[in-house]
Biopython code that builds the backbone (N, CA, C, O; Angstrom):
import numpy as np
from Bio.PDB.StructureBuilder import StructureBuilder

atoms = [
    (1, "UNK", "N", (0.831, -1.167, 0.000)),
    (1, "UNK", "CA", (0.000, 0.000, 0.000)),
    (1, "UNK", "C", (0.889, 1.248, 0.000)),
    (1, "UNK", "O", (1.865, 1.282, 0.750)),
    (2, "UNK", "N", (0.569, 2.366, -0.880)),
    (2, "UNK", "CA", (1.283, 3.511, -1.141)),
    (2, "UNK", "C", (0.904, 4.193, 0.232)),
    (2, "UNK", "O", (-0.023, 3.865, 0.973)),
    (3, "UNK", "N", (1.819, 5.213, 0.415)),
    (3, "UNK", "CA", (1.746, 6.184, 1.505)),
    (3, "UNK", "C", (1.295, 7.262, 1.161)),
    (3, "UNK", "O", (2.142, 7.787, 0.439)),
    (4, "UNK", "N", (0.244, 8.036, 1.292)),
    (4, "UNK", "CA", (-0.047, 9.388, 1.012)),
    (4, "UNK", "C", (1.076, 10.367, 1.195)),
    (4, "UNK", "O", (1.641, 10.528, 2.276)),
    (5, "UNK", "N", (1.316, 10.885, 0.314)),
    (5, "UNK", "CA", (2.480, 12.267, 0.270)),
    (5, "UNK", "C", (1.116, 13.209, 1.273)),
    (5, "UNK", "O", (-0.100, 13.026, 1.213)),
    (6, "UNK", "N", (1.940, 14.272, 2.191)),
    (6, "UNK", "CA", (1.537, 15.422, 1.895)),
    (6, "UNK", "C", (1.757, 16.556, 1.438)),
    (6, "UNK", "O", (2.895, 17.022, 1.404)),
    (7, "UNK", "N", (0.972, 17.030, 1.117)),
    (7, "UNK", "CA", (0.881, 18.590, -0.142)),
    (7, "UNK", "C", (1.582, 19.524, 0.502)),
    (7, "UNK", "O", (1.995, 19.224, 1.622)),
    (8, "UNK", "N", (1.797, 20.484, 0.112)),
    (8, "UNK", "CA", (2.866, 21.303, 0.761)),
    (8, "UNK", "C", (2.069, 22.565, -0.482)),
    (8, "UNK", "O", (2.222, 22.577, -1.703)),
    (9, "UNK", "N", (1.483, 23.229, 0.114)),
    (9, "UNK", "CA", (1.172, 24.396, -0.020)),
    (9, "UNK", "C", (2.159, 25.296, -1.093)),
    (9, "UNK", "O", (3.380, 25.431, -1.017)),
    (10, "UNK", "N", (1.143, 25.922, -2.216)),
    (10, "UNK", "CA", (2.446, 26.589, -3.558)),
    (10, "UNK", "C", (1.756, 27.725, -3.548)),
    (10, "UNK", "O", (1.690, 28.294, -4.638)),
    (11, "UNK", "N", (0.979, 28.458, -2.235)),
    (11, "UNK", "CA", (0.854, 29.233, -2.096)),
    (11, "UNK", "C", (1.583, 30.812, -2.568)),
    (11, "UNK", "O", (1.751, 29.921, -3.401)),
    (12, "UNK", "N", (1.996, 31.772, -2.799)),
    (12, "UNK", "CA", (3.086, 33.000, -2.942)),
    (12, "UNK", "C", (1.963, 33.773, -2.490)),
    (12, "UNK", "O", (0.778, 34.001, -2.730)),
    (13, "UNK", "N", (3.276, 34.180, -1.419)),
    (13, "UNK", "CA", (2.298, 35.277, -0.430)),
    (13, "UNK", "C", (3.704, 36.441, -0.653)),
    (13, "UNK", "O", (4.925, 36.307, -0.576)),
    (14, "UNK", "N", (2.647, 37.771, -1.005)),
    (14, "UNK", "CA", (1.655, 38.463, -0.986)),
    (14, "UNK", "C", (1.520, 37.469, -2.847)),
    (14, "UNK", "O", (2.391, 36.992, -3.574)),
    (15, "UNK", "N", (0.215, 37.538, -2.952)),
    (15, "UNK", "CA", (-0.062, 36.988, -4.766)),
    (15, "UNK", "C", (0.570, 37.902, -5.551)),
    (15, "UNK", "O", (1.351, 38.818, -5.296)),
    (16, "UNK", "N", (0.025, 37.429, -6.684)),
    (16, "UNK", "CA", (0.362, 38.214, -7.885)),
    (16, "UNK", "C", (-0.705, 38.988, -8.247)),
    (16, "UNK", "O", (-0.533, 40.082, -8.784)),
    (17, "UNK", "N", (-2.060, 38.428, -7.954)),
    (17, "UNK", "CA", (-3.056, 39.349, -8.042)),
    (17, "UNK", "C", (-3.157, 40.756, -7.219)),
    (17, "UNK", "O", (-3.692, 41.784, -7.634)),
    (18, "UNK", "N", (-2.565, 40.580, -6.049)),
    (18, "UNK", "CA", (-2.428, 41.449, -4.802)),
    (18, "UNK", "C", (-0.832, 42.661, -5.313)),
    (18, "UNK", "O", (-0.589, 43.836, -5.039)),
    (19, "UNK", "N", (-0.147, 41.705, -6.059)),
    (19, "UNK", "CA", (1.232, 42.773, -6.824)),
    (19, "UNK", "C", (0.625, 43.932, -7.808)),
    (19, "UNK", "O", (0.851, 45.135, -7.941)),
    (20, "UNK", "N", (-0.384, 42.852, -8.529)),
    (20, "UNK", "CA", (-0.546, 43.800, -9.634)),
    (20, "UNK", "C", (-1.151, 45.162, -9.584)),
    (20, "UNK", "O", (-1.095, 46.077, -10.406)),
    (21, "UNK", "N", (-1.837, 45.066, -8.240)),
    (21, "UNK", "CA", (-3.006, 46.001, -7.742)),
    (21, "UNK", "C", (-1.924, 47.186, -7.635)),
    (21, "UNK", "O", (-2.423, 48.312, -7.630)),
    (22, "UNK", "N", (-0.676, 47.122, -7.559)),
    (22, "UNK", "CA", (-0.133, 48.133, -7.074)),
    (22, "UNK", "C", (1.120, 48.721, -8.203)),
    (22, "UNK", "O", (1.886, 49.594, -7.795)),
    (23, "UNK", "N", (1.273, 48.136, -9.749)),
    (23, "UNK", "CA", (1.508, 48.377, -10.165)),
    (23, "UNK", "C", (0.902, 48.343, -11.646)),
    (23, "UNK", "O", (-0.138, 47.685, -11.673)),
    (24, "UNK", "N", (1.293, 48.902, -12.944)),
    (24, "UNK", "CA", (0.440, 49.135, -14.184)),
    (24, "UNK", "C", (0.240, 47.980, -14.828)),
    (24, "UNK", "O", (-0.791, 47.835, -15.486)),
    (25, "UNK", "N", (1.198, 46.967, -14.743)),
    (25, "UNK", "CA", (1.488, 46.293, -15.469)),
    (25, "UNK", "C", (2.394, 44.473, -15.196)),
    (25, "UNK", "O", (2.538, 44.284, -13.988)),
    (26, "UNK", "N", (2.576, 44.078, -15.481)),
    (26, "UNK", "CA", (3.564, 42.830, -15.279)),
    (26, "UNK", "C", (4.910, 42.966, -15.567)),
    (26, "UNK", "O", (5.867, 42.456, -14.984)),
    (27, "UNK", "N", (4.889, 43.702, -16.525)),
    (27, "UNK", "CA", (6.374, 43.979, -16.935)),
    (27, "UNK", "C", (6.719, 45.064, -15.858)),
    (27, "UNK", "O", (7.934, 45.086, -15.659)),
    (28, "UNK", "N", (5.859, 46.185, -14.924)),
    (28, "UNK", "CA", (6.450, 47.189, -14.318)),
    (28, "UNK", "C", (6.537, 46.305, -13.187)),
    (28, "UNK", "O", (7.301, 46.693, -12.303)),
    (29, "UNK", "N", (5.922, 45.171, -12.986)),
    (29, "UNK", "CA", (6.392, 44.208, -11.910)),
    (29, "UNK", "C", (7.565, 43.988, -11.769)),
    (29, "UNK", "O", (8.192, 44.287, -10.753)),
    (30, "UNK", "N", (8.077, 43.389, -12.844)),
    (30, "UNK", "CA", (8.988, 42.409, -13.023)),
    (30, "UNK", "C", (10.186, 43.020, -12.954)),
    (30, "UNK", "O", (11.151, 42.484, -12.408)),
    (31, "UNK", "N", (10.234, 44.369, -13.582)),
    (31, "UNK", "CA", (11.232, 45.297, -13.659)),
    (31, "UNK", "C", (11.843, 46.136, -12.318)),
    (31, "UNK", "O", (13.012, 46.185, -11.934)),
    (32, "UNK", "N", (10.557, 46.822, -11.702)),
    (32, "UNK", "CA", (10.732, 47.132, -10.664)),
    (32, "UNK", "C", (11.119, 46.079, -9.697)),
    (32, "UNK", "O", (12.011, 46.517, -8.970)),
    (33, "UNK", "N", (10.773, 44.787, -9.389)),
    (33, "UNK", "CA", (11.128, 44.130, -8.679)),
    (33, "UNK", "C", (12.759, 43.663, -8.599)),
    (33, "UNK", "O", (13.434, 43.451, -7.591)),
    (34, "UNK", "N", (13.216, 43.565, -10.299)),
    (34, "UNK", "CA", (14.780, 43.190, -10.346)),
    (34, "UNK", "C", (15.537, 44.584, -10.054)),
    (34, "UNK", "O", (16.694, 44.390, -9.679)),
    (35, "UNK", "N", (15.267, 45.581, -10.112)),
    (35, "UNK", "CA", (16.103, 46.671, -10.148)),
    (35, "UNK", "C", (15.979, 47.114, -8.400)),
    (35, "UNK", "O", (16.879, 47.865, -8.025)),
    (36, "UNK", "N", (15.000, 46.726, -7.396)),
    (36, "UNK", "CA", (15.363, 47.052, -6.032)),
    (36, "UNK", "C", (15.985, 45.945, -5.812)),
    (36, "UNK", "O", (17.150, 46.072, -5.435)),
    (37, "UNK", "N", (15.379, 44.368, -5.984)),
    (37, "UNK", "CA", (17.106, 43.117, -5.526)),
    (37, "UNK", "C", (18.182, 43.631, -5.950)),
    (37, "UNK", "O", (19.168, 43.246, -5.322)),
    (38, "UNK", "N", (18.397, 44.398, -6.823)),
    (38, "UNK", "CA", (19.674, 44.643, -7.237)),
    (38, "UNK", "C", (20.351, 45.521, -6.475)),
    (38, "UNK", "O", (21.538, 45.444, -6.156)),
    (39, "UNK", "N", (19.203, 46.759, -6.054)),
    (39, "UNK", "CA", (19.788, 47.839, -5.318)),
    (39, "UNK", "C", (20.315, 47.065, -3.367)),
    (39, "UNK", "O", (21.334, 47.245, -2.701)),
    (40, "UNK", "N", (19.091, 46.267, -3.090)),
    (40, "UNK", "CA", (19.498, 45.455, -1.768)),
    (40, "UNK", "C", (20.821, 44.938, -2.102)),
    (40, "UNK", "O", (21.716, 45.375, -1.378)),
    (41, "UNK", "N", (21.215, 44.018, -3.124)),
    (41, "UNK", "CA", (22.140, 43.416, -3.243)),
    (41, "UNK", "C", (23.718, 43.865, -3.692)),
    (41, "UNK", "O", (24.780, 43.285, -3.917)),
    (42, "UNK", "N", (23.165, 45.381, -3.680)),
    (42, "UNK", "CA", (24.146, 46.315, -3.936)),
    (42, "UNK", "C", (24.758, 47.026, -2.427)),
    (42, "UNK", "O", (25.829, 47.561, -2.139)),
    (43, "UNK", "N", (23.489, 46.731, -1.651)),
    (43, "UNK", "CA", (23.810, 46.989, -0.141)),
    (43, "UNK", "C", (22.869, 48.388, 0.313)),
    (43, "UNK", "O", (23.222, 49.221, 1.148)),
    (44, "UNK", "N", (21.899, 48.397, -0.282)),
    (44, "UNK", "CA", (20.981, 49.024, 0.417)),
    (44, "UNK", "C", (19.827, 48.817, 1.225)),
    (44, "UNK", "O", (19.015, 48.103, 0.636)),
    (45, "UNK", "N", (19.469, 49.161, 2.310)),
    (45, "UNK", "CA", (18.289, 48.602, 3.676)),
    (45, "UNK", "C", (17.788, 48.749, 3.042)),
    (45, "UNK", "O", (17.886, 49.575, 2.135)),
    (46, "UNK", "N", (16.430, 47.405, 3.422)),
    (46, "UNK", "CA", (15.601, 47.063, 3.547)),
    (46, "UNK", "C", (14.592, 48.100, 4.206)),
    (46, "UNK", "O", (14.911, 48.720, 5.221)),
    (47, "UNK", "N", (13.254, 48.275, 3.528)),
    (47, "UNK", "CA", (12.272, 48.792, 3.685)),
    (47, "UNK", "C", (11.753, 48.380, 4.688)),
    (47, "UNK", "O", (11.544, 49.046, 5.703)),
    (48, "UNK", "N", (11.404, 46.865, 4.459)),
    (48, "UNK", "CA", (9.814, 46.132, 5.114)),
    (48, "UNK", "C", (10.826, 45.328, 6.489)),
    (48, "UNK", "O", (12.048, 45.329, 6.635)),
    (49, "UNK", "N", (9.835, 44.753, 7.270)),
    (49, "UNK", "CA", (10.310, 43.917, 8.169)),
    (49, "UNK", "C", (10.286, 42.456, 7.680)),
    (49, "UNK", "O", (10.468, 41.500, 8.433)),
    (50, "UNK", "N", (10.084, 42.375, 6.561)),
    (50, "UNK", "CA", (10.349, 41.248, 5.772)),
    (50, "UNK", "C", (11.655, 40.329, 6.497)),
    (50, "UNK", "O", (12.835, 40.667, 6.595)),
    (51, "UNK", "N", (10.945, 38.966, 6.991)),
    (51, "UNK", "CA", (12.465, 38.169, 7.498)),
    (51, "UNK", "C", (13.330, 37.428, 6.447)),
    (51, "UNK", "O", (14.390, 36.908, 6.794)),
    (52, "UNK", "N", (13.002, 37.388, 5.492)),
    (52, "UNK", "CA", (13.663, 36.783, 4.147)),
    (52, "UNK", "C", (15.127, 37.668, 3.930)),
    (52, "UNK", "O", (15.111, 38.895, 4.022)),
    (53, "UNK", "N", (15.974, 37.159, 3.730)),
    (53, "UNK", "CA", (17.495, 38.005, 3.383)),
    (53, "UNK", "C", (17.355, 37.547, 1.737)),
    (53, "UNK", "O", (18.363, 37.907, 1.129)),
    (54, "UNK", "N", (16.635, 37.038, 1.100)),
    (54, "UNK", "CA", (16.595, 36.846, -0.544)),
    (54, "UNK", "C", (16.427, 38.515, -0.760)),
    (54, "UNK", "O", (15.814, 39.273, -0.008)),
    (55, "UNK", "N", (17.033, 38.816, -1.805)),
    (55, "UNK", "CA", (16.823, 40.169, -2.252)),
    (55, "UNK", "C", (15.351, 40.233, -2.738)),
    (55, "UNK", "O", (14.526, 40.759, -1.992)),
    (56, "UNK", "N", (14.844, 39.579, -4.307)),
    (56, "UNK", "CA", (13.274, 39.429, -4.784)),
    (56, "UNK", "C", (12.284, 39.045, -3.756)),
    (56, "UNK", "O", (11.225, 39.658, -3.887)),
    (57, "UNK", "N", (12.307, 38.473, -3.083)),
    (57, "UNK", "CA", (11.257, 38.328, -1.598)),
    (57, "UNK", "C", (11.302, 39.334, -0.903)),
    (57, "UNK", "O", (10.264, 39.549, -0.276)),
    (58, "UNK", "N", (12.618, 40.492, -0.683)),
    (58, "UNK", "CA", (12.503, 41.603, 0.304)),
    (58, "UNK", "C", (11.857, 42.804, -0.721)),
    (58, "UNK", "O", (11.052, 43.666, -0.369)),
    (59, "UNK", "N", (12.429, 42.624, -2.084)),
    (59, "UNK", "CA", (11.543, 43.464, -3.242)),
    (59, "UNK", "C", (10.104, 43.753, -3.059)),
    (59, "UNK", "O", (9.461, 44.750, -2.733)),
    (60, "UNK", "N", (9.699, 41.990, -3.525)),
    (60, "UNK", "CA", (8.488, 41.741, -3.552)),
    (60, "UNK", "C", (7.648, 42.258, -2.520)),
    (60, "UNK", "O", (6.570, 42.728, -2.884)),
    (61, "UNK", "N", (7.934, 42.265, -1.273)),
    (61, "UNK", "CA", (7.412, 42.882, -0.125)),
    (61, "UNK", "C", (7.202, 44.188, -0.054)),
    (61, "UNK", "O", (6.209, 44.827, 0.296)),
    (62, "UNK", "N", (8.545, 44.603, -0.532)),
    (62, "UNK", "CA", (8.472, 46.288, -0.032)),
    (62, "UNK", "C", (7.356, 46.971, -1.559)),
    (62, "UNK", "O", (6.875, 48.103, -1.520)),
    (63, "UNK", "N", (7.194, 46.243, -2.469)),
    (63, "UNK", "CA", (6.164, 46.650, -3.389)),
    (63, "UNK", "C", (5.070, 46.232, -2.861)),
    (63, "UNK", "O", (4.132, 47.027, -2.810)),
    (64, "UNK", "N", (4.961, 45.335, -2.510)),
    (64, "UNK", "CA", (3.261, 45.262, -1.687)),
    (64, "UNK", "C", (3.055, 45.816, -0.457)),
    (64, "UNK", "O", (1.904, 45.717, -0.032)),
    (65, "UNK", "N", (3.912, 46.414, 0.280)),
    (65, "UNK", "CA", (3.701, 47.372, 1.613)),
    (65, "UNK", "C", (3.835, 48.772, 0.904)),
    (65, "UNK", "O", (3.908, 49.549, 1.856)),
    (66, "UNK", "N", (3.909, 49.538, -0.293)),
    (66, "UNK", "CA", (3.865, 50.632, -1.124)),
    (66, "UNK", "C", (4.752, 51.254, -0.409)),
    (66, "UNK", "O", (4.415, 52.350, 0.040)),
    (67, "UNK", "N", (6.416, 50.631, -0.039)),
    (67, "UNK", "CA", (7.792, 50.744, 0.599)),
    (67, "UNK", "C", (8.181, 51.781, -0.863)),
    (67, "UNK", "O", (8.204, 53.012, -0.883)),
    (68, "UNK", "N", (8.370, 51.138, -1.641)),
    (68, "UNK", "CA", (9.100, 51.741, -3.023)),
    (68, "UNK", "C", (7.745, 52.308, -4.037)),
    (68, "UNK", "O", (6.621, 51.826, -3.894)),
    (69, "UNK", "N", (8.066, 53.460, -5.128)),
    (69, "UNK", "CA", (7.700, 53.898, -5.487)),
    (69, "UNK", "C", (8.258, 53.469, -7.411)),
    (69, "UNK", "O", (9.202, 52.681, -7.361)),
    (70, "UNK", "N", (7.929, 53.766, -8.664)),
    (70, "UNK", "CA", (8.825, 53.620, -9.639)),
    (70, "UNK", "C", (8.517, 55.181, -10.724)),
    (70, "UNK", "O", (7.559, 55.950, -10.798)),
    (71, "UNK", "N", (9.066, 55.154, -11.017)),
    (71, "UNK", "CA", (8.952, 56.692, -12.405)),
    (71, "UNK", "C", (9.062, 55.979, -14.263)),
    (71, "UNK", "O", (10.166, 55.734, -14.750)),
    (72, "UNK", "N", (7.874, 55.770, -14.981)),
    (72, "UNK", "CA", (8.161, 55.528, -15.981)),
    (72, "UNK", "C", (8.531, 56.563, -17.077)),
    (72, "UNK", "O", (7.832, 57.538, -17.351)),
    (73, "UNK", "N", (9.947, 56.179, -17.794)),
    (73, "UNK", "CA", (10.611, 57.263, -18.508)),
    (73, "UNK", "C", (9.960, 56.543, -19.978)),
    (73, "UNK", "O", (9.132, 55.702, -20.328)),
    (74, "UNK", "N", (10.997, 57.543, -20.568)),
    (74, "UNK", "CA", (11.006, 56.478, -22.106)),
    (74, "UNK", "C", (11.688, 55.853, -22.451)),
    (74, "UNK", "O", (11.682, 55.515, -23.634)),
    (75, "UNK", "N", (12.774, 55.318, -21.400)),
    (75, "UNK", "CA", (13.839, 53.994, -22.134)),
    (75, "UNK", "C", (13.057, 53.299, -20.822)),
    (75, "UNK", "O", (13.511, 52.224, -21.212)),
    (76, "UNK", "N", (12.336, 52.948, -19.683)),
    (76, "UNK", "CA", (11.977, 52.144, -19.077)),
    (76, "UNK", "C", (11.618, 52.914, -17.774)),
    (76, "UNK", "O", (11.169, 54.060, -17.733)),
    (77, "UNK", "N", (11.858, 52.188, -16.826)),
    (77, "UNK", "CA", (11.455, 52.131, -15.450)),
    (77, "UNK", "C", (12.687, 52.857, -14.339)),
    (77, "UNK", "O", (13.757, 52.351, -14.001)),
    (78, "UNK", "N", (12.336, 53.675, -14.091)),
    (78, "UNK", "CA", (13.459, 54.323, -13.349)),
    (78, "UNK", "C", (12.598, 54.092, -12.003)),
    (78, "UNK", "O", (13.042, 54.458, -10.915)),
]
sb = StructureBuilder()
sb.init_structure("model")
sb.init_model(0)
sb.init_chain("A")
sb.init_seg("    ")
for serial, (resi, resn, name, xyz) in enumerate(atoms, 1):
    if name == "N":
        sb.init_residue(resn, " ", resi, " ")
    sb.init_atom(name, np.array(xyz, "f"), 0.0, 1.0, " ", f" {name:<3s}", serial, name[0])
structure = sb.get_structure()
């Protein structure tokens, strides 16, 4: 007799539905999100009380606590 696995939750908290609310687009997601890991990983504090030390998880956060702000130019996302 097989053993039941259990499921393990593939939850992503905060969603993506809950990201988008706070920005225009997917791409201003995606963008804004790599360009603050970059800035954390460049060595700048952290916004949120986020316990994650991943840079994109402390991103991701500080865009859904409306921590960071973005400016769209015409070559992209400043």
């Amino acid at each position: 007799m097989k053993e039941k696995k259990e499921r393990v939750s593939s939850m992503i908290e905060p969603s993506i539905n809950s990201l988008l609310e706070k920005v225009d687009s997917r791409y201003t997601l995606v963008v804004a999100t790599a360009k603050r890991a970059r800035q954390l990983t460049d060595g700048a504090n952290k916004l949120t009380n986020c316990e994650s030390d991943k840079p994109v998880t402390v991103a991701i956060n500080e865009i859904n606590e409306n921590k960071i702000t973005y400016i769209r130019t015409k070559s992209g996302i400043k």
